[in-house]
C-alpha positions as CSV (number, residue, x, y, z in Angstrom):
1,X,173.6,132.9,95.2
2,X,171.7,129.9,94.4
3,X,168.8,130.8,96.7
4,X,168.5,133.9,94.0
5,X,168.6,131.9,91.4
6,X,165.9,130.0,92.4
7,X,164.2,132.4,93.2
8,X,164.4,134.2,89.9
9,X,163.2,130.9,88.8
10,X,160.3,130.5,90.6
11,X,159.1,134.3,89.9
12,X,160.0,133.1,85.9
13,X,157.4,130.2,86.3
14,X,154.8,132.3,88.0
15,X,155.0,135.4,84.9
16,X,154.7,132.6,82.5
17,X,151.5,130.7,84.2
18,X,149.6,134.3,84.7
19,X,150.6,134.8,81.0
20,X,148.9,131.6,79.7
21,X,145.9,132.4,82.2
22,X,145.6,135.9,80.6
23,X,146.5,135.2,76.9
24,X,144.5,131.6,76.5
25,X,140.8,131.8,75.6
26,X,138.2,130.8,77.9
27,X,137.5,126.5,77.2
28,X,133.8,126.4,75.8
29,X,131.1,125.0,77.9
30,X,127.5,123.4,77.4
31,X,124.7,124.7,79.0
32,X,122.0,121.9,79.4
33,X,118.0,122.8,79.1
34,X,115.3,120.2,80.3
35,X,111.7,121.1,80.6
36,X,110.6,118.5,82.3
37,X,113.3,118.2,85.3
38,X,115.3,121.8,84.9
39,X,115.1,124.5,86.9
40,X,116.6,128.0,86.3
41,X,118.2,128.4,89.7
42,X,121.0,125.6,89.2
43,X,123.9,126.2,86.6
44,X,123.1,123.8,83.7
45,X,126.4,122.8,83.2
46,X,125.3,119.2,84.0
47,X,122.5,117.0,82.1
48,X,121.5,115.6,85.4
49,X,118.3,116.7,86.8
50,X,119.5,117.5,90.2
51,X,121.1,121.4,92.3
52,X,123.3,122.8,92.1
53,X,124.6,122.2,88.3
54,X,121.4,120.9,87.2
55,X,119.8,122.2,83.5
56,X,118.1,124.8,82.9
57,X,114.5,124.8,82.9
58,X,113.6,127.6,79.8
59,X,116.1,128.1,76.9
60,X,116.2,132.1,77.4
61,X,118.0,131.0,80.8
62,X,120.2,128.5,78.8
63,X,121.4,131.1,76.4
64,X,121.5,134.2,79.1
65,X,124.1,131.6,80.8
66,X,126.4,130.7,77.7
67,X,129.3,132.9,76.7
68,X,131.0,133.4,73.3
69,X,131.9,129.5,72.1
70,X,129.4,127.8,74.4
71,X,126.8,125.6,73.0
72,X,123.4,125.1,74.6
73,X,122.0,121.8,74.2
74,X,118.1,121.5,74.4
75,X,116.8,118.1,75.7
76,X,113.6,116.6,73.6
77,X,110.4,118.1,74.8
78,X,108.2,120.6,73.9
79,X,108.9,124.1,74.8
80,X,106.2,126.9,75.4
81,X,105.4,129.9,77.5
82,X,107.6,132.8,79.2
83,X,111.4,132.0,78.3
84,X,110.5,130.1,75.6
85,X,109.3,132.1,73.1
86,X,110.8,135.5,71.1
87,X,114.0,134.3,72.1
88,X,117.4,136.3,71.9
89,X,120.3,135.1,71.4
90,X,121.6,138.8,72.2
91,X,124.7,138.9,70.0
92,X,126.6,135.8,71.4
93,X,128.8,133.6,68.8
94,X,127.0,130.3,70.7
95,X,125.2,127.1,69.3
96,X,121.4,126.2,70.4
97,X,120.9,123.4,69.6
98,X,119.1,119.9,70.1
99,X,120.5,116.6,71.4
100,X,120.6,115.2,68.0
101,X,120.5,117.8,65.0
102,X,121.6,115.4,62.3
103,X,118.5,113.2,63.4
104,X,115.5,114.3,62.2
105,X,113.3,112.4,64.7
106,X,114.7,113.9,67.7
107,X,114.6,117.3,65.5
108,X,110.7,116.8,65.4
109,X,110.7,115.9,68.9
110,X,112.4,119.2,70.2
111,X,109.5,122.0,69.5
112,X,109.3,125.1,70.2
113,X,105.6,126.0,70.2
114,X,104.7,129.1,70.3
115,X,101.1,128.9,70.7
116,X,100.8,132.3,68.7
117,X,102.1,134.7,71.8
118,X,105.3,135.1,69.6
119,X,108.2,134.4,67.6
120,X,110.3,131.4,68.0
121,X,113.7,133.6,67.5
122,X,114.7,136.9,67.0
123,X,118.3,138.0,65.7
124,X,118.9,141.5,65.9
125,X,122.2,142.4,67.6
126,X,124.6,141.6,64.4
127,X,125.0,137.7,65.1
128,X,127.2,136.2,62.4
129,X,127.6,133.0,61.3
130,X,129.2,131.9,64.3
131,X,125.8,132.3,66.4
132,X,124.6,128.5,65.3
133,X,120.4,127.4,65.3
134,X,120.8,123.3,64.7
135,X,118.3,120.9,64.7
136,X,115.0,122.2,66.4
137,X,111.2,122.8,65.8
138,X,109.6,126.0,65.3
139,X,106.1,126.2,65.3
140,X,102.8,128.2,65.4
141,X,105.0,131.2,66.2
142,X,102.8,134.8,65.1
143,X,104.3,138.0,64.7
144,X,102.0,141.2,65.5
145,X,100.3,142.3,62.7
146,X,101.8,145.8,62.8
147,X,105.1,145.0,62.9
148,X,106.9,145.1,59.4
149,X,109.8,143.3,60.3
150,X,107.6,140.0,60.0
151,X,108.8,136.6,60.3
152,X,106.5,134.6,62.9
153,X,108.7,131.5,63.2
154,X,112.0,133.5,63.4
155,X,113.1,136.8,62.3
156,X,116.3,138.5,61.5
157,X,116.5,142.1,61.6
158,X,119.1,145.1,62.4
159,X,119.4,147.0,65.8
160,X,118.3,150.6,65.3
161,X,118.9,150.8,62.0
162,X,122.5,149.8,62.4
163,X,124.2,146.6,61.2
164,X,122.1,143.3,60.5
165,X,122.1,139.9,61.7
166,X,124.1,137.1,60.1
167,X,123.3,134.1,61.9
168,X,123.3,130.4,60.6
169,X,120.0,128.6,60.5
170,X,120.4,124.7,59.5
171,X,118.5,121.5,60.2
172,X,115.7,123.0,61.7
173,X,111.9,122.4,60.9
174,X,109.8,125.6,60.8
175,X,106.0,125.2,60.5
176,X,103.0,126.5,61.2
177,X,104.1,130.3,61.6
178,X,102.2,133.4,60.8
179,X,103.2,136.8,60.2
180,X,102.4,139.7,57.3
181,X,105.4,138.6,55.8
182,X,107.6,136.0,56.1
183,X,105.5,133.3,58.0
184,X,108.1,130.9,58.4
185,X,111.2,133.2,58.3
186,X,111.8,137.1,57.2
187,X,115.0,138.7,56.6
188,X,115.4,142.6,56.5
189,X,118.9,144.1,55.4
190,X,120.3,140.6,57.4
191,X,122.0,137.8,55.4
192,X,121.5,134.5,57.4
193,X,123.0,131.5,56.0
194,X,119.6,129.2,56.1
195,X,120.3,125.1,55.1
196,X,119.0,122.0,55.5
197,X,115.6,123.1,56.6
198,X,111.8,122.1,56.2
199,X,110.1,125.1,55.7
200,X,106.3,123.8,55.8
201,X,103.0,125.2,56.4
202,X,103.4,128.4,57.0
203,X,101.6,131.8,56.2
204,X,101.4,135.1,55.1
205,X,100.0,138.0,53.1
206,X,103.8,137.8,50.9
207,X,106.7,135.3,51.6
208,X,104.5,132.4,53.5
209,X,107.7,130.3,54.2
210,X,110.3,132.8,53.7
211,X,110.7,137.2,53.1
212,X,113.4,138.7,52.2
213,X,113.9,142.5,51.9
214,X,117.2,144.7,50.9
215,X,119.5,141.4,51.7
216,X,121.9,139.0,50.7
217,X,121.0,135.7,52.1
218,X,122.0,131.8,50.9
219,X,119.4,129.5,51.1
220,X,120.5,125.8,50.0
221,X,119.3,122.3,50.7
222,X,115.9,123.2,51.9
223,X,112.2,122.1,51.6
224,X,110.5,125.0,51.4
225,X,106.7,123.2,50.5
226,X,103.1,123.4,51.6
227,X,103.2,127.6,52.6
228,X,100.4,129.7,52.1
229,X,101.1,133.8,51.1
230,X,97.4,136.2,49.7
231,X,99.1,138.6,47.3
232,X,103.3,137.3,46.1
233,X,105.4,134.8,46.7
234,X,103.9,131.7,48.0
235,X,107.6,130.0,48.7
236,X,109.5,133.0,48.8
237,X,109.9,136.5,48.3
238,X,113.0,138.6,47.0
239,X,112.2,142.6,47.3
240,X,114.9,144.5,46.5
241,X,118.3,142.3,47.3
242,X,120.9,140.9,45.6
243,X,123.8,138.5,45.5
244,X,121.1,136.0,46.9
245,X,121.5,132.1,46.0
246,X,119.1,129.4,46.0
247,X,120.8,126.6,45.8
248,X,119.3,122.2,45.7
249,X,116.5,123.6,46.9
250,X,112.6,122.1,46.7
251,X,109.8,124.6,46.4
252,X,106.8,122.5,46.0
253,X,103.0,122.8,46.4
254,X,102.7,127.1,47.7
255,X,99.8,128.7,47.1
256,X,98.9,132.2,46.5
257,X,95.2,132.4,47.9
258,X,94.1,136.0,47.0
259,X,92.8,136.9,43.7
260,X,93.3,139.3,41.4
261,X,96.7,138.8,39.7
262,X,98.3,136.9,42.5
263,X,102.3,136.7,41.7
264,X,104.9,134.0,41.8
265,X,104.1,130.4,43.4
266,X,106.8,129.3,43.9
267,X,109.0,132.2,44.4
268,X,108.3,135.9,43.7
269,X,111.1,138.4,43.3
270,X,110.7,142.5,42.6
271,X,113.4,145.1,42.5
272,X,116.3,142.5,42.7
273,X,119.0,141.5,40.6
274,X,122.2,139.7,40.1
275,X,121.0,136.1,41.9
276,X,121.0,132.5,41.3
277,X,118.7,129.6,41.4
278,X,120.6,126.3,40.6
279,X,119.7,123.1,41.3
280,X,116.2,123.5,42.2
281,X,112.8,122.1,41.6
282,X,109.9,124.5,41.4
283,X,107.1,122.1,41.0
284,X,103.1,122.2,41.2
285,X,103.4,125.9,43.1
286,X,99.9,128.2,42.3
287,X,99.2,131.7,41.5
288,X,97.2,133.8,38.8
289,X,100.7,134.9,37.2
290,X,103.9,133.1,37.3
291,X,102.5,129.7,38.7
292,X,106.6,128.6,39.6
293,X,108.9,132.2,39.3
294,X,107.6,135.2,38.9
295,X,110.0,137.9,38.4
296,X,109.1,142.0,38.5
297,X,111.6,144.9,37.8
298,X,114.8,143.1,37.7
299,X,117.7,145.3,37.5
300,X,120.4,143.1,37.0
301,X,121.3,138.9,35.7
302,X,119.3,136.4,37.2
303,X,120.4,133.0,36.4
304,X,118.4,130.2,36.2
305,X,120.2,126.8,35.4
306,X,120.0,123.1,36.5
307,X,116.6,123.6,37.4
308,X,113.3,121.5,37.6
309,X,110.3,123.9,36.3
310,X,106.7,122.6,36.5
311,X,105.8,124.4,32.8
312,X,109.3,125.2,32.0
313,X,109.9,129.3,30.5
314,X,106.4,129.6,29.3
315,X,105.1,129.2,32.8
316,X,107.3,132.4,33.9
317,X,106.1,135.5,34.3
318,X,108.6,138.8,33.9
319,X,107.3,142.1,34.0
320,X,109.1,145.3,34.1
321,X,111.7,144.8,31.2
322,X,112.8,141.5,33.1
323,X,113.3,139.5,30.5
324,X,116.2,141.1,29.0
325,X,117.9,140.1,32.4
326,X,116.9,136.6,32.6
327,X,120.1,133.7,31.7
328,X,117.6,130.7,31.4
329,X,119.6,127.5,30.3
330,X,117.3,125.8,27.8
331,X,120.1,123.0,27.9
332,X,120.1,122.4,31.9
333,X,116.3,123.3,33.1
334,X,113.7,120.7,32.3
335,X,110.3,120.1,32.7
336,X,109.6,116.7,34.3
337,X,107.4,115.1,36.8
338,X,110.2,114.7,40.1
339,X,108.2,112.1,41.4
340,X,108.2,112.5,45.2
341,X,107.8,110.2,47.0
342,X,104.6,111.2,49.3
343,X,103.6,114.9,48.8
344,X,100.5,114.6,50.5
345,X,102.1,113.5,53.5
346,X,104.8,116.1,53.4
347,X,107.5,113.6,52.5
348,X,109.2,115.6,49.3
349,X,112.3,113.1,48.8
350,X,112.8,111.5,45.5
351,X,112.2,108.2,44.2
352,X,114.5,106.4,42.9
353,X,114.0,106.7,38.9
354,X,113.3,110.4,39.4
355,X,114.4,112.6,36.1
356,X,115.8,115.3,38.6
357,X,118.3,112.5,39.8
358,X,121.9,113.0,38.5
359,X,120.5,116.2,36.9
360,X,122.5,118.9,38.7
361,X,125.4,120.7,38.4
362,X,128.6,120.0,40.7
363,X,130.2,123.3,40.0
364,X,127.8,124.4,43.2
365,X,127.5,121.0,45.0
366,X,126.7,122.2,48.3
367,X,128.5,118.8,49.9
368,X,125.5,117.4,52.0
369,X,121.7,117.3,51.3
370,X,119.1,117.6,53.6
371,X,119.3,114.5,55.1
372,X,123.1,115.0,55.6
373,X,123.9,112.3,53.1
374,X,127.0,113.3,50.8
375,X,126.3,114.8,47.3
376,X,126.9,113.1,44.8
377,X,126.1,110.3,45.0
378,X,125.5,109.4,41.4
379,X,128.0,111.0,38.2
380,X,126.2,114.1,39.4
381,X,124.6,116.2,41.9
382,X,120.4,115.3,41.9
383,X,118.2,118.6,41.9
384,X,116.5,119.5,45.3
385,X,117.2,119.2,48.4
386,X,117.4,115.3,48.3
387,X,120.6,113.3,47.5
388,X,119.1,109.6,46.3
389,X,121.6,106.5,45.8
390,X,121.0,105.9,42.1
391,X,121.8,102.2,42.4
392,X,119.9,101.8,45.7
393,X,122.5,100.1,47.4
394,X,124.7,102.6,49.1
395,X,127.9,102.5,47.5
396,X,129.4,104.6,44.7
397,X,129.2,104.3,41.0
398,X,132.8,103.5,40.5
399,X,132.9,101.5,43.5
400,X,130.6,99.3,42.0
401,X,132.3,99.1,38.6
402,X,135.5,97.9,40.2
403,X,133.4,95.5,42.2
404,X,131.8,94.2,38.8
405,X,135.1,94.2,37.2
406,X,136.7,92.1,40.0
407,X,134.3,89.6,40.5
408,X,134.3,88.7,36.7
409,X,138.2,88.8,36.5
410,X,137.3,85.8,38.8
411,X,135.2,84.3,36.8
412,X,137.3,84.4,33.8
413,X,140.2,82.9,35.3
414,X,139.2,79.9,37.6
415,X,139.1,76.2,36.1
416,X,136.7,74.2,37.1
């Protein structure tokens, strides 16, 4: 009798243990890639350069080895050739990323150069938000001239026709791209979730840093400076979407090189409605018409508010009846010098002093800046994609009031 009892027992613990095994998800992994010392024969699972477990050599191999959760982590170097370029992240809910994202030095020192034989990424098989890009260079990337999805540093597209991609794009530095639209990033019917992201030096006949067409994407804390487009949309271009937000953003210094009747610096938008710029500075952007925002066909509200604009209204242009859907805040938007620190040398933080500083609204605080410092930092949110310490010294307003306060109740009450 007690033999079957134990028995039953035993038989109890095994059910249970296949149960756990069955029911319990698969513990995530990271895949290691190395350039220099990888290979793509050994399993990556270990940062050491040496079989069987070794890193991978190319990131294609990384990412063809990760499974849903996994998070590939690229070592610094600088990445080019077969497996390193167009690359897929085929649908999988994984992080790429570098060894460092939140470090912008070892972000500029993880590159992906293309050497214009492609794109740096494509995202195509409906990725969400949980199929991560952190902290990597993207550069010289060139899409072929025929192909309309664009986007020579990365594109996101749908999969015949079907469903989009989704994917999140953050801390990265994209420059140097080419394409017919979207040089530094193009969006078609895909809603990506792009932030905390240089966008420089990039090109195209519309969009040179960024293209978006018939999508919803959020764009916030980025640098989007120093692009290049012929015809609209130096910064960015909006054809036909809505429910798009640009948010502590800083479009600076695109240029619309063609000629006639060039459109929109700064940011061109046509057949789109019911979007928001807030928090922004539009500043010292080009074109024949619309040197900042130029706005065609609008369908629905656009809102305009907390923003920085190099000419203020009278530098807009709005065709097509858009005026009568424009909400521009006369109270909130101003037109000030930002004072950056050193444009020429691509550094587009604020100095301290600069009108755009504590000139934001916190009802859309997006929590971090560029740099990953917290916003606020002042009474309220600064415009652009900088955060700047308004007393220089690193701690809060109200910290220092109670500090003051303190050290004078001490002053008050000793006896000498």
């Amino acid at each position: 009798m007690n033999g079957t009892k134990l028995t039953r027992r035993w038989v109890a613990v095994a059910i249970l243990a296949v149960s756990v095994s069955v029911c319990s998800p698969a513990l995530a992994v990271t895949i290691y890639v190395n350039g220099t010392c990888g290979d793509d024969g050994w399993s990556g699972l270990a940062s050491a350069c040496s079989a069987p477990n070794g890193p991978k050599q190319t990131i294609q191999a990384g990412i063809d080895a990760a499974s849903g959760g996994d998070v590939v982590v690229i070592a610094a170097g600088t990445y080019s050739g077969a497996g390193n370029i167009d690359l897929d992240f085929g649908g999988k809910a994984i992080t790429v990323r570098s060894t460092a994202p939140g470090d912008w030095g070892v972000v500029e020192a993880t590159v992906i150069d293309c050497q214009g034989q492609g794109r740096g990424f494509v995202f195509h098989t409906a990725e969400d938000s949980s199929s991560v890009l952190d902290g990597l260079t993207i550069q010289n990337g060139q899409a072929d001239a025929g192909d309309p999805n664009g986007g020579g540093g990365i594109c996101c597209t749908t999969y015949l026709y079907g469903q989009g991609s989704e994917p999140t794009i953050q801390r990265c530095r994209i420059s140097g791209n080419s394409a017919s639209v979207g040089g530094g990033i193009s969006t078609y019917r895909s809603d990506p979730i792009v932030s905390r992201c240089i966008i420089i030096g990039n090109s195209a006949q519309s969009g040179g840093g960024v293209f978006c067409d018939m999508c919803t994407p959020s764009i916030d804390d980025c640098m989007i400076v120093g692009n290049t487009a012929v015809t609209t949309g130096g910064g960015i271009v909006l054809d036909d979407c809505d429910d798009f937000s640009l948010t502590n953003c800083t479009i600076a210094d695109n240029e619309l090189t063609g000629s006639p009747q060039t459109q929109g610096g700064g940011l061109y938008a046509i057949d789109s409605g019911d979007f928001d710029l807030i928090n922004c500075i539009f500043w010292s952007n080009t074109a024949d018409l619309g040197h900042e925002i130029a706005i065609d066909n609008a369908w629905d509200l656009f809102t305009i508010h907390y923003c920085d604009v190099d000419g203020d209204i009278d530098d807009l242009y709005l065709g097509g009846g858009s005026e009568g859907f424009m909400d521009w805040s006369y109270l909130t938007n101003r037109d000030a010098d930002p004072s950056f620190v050193n444009p020429g040398a691509g550094d587009y933080h604020l100095v301290k002093g600069s009108p755009c500083i504590n000139a934001g609204s916190n009802a859309v605080s997006t929590g971090t800046d560029i740099d990953g410092e917290a916003r606020k930092l002042g009474n309220k949110v600064d415009m652009g994609a900088d955060e700047v310490d308004p007393c220089g010294t690193g701690i809060a307003p109200m910290l220092l009031l109670m500090i003051g306060l303190l050290a004078l109740r001490g002053l008050v009450g000793r006896k000498d």
